[in-house]
N, C-alpha and C positions, 0 to 999 in steps of 0.2 A: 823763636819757638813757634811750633805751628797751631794755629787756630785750634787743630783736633786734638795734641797732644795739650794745650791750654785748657779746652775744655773738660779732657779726663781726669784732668791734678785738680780742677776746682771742686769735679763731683764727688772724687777721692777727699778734698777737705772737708765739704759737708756731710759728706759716710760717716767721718769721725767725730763730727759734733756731738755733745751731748742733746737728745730732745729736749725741745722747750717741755718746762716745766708744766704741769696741767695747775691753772688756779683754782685754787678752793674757796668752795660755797659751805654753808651747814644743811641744802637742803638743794635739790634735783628734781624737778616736776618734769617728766620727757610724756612727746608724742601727744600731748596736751591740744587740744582745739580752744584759742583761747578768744574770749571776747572781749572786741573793743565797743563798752556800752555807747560810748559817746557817738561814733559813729553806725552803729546795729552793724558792726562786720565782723566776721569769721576770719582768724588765722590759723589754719589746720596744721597740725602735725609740730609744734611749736616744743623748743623746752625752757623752762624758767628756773630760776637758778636766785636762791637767797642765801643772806650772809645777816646773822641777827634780825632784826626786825626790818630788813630793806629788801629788796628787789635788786640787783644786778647787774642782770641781762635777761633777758628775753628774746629768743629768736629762733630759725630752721633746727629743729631736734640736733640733726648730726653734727652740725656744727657747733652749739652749746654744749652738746657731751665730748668733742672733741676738745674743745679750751678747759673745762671743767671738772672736775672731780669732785664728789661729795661725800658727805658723813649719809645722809638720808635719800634714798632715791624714789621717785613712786611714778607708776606707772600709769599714766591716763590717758593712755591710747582707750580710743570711741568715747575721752568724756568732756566735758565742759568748763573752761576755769573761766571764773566770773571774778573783780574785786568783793570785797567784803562786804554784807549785806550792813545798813546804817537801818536804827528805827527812831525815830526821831521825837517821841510823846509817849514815852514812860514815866511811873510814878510807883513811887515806895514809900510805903505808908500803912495805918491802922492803928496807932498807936507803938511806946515802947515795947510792951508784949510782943510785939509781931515784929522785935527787928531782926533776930535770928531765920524767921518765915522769909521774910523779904530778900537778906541776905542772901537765901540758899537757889532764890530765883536767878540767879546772875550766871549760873554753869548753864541754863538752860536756854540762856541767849547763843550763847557757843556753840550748844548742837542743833541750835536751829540754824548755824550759818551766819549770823549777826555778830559781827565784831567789834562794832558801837554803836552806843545810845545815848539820846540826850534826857535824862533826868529832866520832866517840866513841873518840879516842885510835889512835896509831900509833904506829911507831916515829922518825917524823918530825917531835917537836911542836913545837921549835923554829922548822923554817921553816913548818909551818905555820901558827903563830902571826906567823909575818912575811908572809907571804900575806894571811889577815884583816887588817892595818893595809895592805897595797898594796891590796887591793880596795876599801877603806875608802875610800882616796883616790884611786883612781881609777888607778890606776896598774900596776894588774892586772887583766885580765877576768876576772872571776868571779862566782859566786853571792855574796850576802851569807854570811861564813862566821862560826859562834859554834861556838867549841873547848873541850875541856875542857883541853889542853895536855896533859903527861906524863902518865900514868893511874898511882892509888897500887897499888901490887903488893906479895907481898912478896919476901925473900930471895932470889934468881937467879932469877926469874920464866922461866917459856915466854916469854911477851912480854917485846919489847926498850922499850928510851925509856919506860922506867917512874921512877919513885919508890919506891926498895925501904926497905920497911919491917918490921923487925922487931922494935919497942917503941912502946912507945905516943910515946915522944920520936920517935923516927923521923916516924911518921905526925902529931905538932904540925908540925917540920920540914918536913913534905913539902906542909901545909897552908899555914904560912906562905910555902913557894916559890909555891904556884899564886898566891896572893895577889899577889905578887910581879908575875909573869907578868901579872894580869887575864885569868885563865881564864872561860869563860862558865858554868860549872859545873866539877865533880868525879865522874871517874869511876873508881871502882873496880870491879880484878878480881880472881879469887881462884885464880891458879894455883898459889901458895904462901905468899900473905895466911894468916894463921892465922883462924879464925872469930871470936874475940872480938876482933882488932884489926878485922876489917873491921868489926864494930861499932862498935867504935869510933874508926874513920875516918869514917865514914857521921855518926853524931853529931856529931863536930868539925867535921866539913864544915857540916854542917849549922846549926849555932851561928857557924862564920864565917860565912855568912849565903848559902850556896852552894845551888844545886839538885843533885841525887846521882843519878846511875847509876852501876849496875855489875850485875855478876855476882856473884849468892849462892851462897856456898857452900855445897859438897853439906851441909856439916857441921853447918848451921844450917837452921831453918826460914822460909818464907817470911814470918812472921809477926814473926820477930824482927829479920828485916832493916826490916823498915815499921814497927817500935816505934824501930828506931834513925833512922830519918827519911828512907830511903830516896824519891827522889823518883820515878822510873822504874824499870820492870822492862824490861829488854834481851831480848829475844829470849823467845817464845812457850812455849818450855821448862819458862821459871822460873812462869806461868800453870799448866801442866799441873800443875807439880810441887804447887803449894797447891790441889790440886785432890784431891791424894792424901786416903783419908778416915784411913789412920793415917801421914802424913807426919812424924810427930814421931815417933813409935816408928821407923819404919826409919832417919831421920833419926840416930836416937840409936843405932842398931845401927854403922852406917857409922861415927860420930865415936870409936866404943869400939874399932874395928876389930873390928868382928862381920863384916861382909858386905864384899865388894869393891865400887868404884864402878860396876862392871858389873853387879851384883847389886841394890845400891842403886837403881839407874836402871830395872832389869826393874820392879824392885818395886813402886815409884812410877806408872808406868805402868800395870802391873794393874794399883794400890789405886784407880785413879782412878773418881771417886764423883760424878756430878752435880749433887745436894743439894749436897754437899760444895762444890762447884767453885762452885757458884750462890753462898755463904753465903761461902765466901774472896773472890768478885771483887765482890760487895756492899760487901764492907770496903773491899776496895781504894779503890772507887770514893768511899763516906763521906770516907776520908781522900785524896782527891785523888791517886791514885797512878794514873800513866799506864802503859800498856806498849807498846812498841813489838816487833810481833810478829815484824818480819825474814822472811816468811812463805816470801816469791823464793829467799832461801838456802837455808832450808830444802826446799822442791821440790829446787831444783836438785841437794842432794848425795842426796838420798831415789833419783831417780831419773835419774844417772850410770850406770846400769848398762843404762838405755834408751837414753839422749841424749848421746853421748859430749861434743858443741858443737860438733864441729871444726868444720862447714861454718855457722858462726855468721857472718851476715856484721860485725856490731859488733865479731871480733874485729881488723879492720881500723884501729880506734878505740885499741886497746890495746897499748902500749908490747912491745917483745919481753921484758926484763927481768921486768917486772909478770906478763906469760904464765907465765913461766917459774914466778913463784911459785906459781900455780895447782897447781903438779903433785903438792905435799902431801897438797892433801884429795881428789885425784886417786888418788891412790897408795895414799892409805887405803881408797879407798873400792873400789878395785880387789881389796884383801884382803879380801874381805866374801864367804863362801860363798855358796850360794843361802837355808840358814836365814836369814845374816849379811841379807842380800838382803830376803829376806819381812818381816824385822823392820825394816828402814829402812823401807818405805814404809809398813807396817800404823802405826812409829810417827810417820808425816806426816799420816797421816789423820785420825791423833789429835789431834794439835798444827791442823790444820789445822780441827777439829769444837771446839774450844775457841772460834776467834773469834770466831762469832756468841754465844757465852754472855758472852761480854767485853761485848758492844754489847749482850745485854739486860740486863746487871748497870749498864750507866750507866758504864762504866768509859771514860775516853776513850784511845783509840786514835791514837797516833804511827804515821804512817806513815813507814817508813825501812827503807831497803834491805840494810844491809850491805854494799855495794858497798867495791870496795878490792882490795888488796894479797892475796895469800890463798885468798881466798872464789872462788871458781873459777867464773867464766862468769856472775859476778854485776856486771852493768854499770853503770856512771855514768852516768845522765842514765834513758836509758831502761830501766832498774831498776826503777825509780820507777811506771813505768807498769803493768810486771806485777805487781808487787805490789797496784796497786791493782786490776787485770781478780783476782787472785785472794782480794782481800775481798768483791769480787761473788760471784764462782763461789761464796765459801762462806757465802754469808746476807744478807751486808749487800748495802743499798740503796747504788746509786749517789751518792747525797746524801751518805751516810753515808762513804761512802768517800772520797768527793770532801773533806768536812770532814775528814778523816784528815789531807788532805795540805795542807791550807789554813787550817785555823784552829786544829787541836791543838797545832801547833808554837809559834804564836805566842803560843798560851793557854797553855805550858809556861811560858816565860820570862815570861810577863806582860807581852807586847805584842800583847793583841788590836784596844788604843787604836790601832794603828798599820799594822798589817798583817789580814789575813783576811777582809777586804769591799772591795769597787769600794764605795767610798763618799767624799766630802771629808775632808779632811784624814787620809786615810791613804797609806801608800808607794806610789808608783806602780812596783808592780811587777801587772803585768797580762798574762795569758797571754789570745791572742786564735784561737779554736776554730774550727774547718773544720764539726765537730758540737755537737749537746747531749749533755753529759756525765752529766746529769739521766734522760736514756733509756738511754744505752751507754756505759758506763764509759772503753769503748777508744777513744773520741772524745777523751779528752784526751791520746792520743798525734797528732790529727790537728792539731799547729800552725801556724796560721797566720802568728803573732808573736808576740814577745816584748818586752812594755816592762821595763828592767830599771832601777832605779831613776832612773826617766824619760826611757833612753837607747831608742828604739825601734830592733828586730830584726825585719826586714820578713823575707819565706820568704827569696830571695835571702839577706839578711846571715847569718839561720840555718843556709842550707846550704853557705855559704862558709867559715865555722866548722868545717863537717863535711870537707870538701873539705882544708881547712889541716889537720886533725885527721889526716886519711889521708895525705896527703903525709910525714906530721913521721913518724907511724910506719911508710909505708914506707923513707923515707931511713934510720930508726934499723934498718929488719932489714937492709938491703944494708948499712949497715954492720958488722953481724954477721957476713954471712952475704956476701960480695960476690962 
């Protein structure tokens, strides 16, 4: 048989084949510009393709829609897919009163883009530990939520819905509860924790096999809290303070009752040393210790004496009860002379010129708000975003910041396997951009959509969320107030 007429009978067999089959996805993102945070690169013209809560494929448009067919397709030609925004220092709380308020916060993480958050203790850990297992299952809208549950404290704490511990048996006790629970971590604070139990709580913790934040006490040094396994530093504060060039000396002034904690706190402040701060956040970072800088709360109580909020329109978003707690650090901050005054913001300035030495020490960066119960005109969902417009404002690259809120979280708990890249076989939780966040940070307030673990949130469904959000807390003020 000849070559030509062999060639015509084969092209004849495959004429007659049936087409491969197209595989199915539940969900089609075509013409997509997606970003790989990890690297700051652009893949243009892209389509991604999910199936329940995973990712699939990801690759050149035409050829994903060729292998592909889907139930949901969406179009994001000129726009930007990012993974799913993390905020890592929320809190739910106020009392039982407010758990229905608190509750109703958690759809308003979603249409900000945020598709998990780490609960760092409230007075509420029981239902929110019931919350994480209904969102789990679907049976609650919310972000993915990992909690630490009750926070160990000691003796009559400031904070409520703690774990009070006052002997090393207490704080075994209060480890083996969390255990109990399947808390996501351990967070301790130290309103009346004594300093050598938070050590060693921070240890035990850490030998049950826990990751650790909390608050260090004034009465210790930064350094001894990260000998005992601390895993996170909380709030930008505790940075400045190892930053101090004789923080063990005043340190040890304050624990003898030499100096007041207002004295302590001035001091620390002046001592603060660059070398110094450069050579503390180097360690940090050798030994894997994150800090999450909370940078929004800080602004905002700094400068309450400019910004009262009241014409905030997000306060529309927030429960009357929850408002009401606001009026503590309101109150406080209203007692503040003009000295009282000059010294909050000279010491935001400060706290605020530490985080770029954070980001050149290698030290990685938790983005997370502080949002909650409390923290006064610090918002759920879009929190999130000023915090990150002010890691731009003070050094860091967009990338940088962007990886803050996308891959540090994930790479805390040790699920980078899982979350923190548009890539196969990772969560399809996928936030889809009006801008590039790569040039202007405030572009990832510009949402398009939201896939939440493969449930797509077109703008409509996003602002309908918002719309139900206003309604629930206008009915709850006329019922206040009728």
């Amino acid at each position: 048989m000849s070559f030509q007429r062999t060639t015509i009978l084969l092209l004849a067999w495959l004429i007659g084949q049936p087409a491969a089959a197209a595989e199915v996805a539940d969900l089609m993102i075509r013409h997509a510009t997606v970003i790989d945070v990890g690297r700051a690169q652009l893949s243009r013209d892209q389509g991604i393709v999910t199936r329940g809560n995973t990712i699939l494929a990801v690759g050149e448009d035409a050829a994903i829609a060729a292998k592909w067919r889907a139930a949901g397709i969406v179009d994001a030609q000129g726009r930007f897919v990012i993974p799913g925004l993390w905020d890592m220092h929320v809190h739910f709380g106020g009392g039982k009163d407010l758990v229905d308020e608190n509750r109703a916060l958690l759809p308003l993480y979603v249409a900000y883009g945020i598709t998990t958050i780490r609960d760092c203790s409230g007075d509420l850990p029981e239902e929110v530990l019931g919350w994480r297992g209904e969102i789990a299952s679907g049976a609650l809208l919310g972000p993915t939520l990992y909690s630490s549950g009750p926070k160990i404290e000691g003796l009559k704490p400031v904070w409520k819905g703690t774990l009070e511990a006052g002997s090393r048996a207490d704080v075994d006790a209060a480890i083996t509860k969390l255990k109990g629970l399947k808390v996501d971590f351990v967070k301790i604070t130290d309103s009346t924790l004594e300093p050598q139990l938070f050590l060693y709580a921070v240890a035990q913790a850490r030998a049950a096999g826990f990751k650790v934040s909390g608050h260090i006490p004034l009465a210790i040094t930064v350094e001894q809290a990260l000998d005992a396994g601390l895993s996170s530093i909380e709030h930008i504060d505790y940075a400045l303070k190892a930053g101090a060039r004789n923080e063990a000396a005043i340190v040890a002034d304050f624990a003898a009752g030499g100096i007041t904690r207002e004295e302590a706190d001035r001091r620390l402040d002046a001592d603060f040393d660059k070398a110094t701060a450069m050579a503390a956040y180097q360690d940090l970072a050798r030994r894997g210790v994150s800090v999450t800088p909370t940078l929004n709360g800080e602004r905002i109580l700094a400068w309450l004496d400019q910004d009262t909020h009241a014409s905030d329109p997000y306060l529309a978003y927030i429960g009357p009860k929850l408002r009401k707690t606001y009026e503590w650090r309101i109150q406080r901050a209203a007692k503040a002379d003009a000295d009282g005054i000059a010294r909050r913001h000279a010491h935001y300035e400060q706290l605020a010129a530490v985080l770029p030495l954070l980001q050149q020490a290698g030290v990685t960066i938790l983005a997370g708000t502080d949002a909650g119960f409390l923290n006064s005109f610090n918002y759920p969902g879009i929190g999130l975003h000023d915090e990150l417009a002010l890691y731009v404002d003070n050094g860091l690259a967009p990338a940088q910041a962007l990886s803050a809120a996308t891959r540090s979280g994930p790479a805390w708990f040790g699920k980078l396997d899982r979350y923190g890249a548009i890539s196969p076989g990772k969560a399809a939780d996928i936030v889809i951009l009006d801008r590039n966040p790569l040039e202007d940070i405030r572009a990832t307030r510009e949402v398009r959509a939201v896939v939440l673990r493969g449930t797509l949130y077109d703008r409509r469904a996003l602002d309908q969320l918002l719309a139900d959000a206003r309604a629930r807390v206008a009915a709850w003020n006329r019922a206040l107030d009728p």
